[in-house]
C-alpha positions in Angstrom: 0.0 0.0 0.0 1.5 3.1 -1.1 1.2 6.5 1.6 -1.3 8.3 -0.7 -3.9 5.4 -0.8 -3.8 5.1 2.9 -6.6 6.7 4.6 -6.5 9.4 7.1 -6.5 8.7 10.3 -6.4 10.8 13.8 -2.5 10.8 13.7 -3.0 13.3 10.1 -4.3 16.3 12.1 -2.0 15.9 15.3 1.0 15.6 12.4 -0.4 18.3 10.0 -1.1 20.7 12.7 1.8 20.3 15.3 4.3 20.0 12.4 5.6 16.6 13.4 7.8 13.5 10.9 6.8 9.9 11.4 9.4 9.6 13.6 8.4 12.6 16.0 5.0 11.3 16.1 6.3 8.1 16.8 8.2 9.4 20.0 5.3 11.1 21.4 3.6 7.6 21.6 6.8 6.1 22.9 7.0 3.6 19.3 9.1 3.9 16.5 8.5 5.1 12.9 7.2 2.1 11.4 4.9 1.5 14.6 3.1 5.1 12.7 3.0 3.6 9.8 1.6 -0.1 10.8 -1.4 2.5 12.9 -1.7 4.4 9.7 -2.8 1.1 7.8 -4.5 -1.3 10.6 -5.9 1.8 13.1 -4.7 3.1 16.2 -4.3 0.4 18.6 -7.3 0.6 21.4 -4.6 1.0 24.3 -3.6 4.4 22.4 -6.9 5.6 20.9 -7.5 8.4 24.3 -3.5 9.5 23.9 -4.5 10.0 20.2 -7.6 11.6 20.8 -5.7 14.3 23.8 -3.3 15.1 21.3 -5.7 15.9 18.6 -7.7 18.2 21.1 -4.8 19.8 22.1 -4.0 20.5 18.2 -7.0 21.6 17.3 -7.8 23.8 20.2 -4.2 25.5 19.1 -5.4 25.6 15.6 -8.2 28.0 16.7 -6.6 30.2 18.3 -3.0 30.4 16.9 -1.7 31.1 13.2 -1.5 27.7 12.1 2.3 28.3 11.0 3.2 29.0 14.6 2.2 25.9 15.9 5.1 23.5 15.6 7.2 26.4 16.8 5.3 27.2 19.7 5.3 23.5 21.1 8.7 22.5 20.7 9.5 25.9 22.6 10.2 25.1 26.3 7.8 27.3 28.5 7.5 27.6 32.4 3.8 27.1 31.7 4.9 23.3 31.2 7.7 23.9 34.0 10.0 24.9 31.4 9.8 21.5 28.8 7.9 22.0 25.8 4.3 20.8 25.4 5.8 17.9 23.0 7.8 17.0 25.7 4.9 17.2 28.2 3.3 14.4 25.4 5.8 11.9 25.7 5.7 12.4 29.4 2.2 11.1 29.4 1.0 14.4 30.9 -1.2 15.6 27.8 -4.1 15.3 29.5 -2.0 17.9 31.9 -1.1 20.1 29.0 -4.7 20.3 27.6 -6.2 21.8 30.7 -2.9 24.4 30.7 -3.6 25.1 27.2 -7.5 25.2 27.3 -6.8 27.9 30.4 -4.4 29.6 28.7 -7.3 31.0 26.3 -10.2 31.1 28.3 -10.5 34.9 28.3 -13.3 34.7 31.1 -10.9 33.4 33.6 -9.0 35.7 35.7 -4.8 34.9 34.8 
């Protein structure tokens, strides 16, 4: 199967939008390159669908209210938001459920800072 007849999956948008190769995508799920690739034909394995799923929320909530070319900038930038690791970082870490709620925070205008 050749890459353009595979079908997109949730790991396009999370890639597209964060700016990330199979192999950084890979390490934000802790597997290597071709682990993407086997996901991208057979489906995201069940034990990794909610990881997915975070990480697609988090890019798409940054995709709303960021220039979409600043986005794979702004999250390989360390920040003491994320206690000074980037928010890619904070993914492999298995905190993106922690780095959702920052992020989500971060632009809720009706929230006091």
């Amino acid at each position: 199967m050749t890459p353009a007849t595979l079908t997109r999956t949730l790991l396009d948008p999370i890639a597209d939008s964060l700016g990330l190769s199979e192999t950084e995508l890979g390490r934000l799920f802790g597997v290597r390159r071709q682990a993407i690739q086997q996901w991208r034909e057979r489906g995201i394995p069940s034990a990794r669908q909610a990881k997915a799923a975070s990480i697609a929320a988090i890019a798409e909530l940054l995709e709303h209210q960021l220039k979409p070319e600043r986005i794979p900038g702004i999250v390989r930038r360390p920040a003491p938001a994320y206690g000074g690791i980037s928010a890619l970082e904070m993914i492999e870490e298995d905190r993106h459920e922690q780095l959702y709620e920052v992020v989500r925070r971060s632009f809720d205008w009706a929230t006091p800072a």
